[in-house]
C-alpha positions in Angstrom: 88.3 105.9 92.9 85.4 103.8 92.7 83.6 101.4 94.4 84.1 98.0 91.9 88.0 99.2 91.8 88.5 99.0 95.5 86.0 95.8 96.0 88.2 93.8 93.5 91.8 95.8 95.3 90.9 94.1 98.7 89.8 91.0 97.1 93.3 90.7 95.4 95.0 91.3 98.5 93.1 88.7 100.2 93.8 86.2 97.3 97.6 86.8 97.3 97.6 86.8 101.1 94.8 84.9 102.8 96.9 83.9 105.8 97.3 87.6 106.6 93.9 88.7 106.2 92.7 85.6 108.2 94.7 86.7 111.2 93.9 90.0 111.0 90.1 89.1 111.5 91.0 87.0 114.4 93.1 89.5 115.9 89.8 92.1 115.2 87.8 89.9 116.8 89.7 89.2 119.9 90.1 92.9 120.0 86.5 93.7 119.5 85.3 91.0 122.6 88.3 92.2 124.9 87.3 96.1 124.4 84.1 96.5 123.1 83.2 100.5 123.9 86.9 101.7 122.5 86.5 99.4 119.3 83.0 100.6 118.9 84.7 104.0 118.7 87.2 102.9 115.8 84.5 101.2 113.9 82.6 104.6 113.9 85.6 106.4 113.5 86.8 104.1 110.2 82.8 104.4 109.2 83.0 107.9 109.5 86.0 108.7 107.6 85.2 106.1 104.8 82.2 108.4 104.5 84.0 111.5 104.2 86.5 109.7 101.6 83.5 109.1 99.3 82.0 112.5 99.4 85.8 113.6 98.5 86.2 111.4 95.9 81.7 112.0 94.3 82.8 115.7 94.8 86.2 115.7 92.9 84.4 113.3 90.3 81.6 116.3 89.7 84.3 118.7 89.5 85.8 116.7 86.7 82.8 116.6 84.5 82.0 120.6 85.5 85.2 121.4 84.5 85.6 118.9 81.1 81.9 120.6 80.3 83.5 123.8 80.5 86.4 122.9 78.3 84.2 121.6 75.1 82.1 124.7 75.2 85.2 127.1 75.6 86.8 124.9 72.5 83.3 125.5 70.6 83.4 129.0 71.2 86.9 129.2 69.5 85.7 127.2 67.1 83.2 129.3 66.2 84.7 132.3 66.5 87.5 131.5 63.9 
């Protein structure tokens, strides 16, 4: 899960379904002047977990690579103990 792959997800979306995503703004919006303090909490909250979802998904990518590492040098050492 990447960056470019989720820009170009949501830009899809709001290609295919611009009515939807046009309204949902406005509805955020109206939301966001009505109650300002408890959707300054969700914006924090959703900026706070879309941090944690990219640490997840940097951390699983580094365990990926550690562990592929570790696979090529374990198929070497067969190698060269055959």
């Amino acid at each position: 899960m990447n960056f470019d792959s989720l820009s170009s997800a949501f830009y899809e979306f709001y290609q295919s379904y611009t009515i939807v995503v046009v309204v949902l703004a406005i509805g955020l919006v109206i939301w966001a002047y009505r109650n300002p303090k408890e959707s300054l909490k969700f914006f924090l909250f959703l900026l706070f977990m879309a941090a944690v979802l990219f640490a997840i998904s940097l951390f699983s990518d580094t365990v990926n690579i550690g562990s592929g590492s570790k696979r090529q040098m374990i198929h070497k050492t067969e190698q060269a103990d055959q």
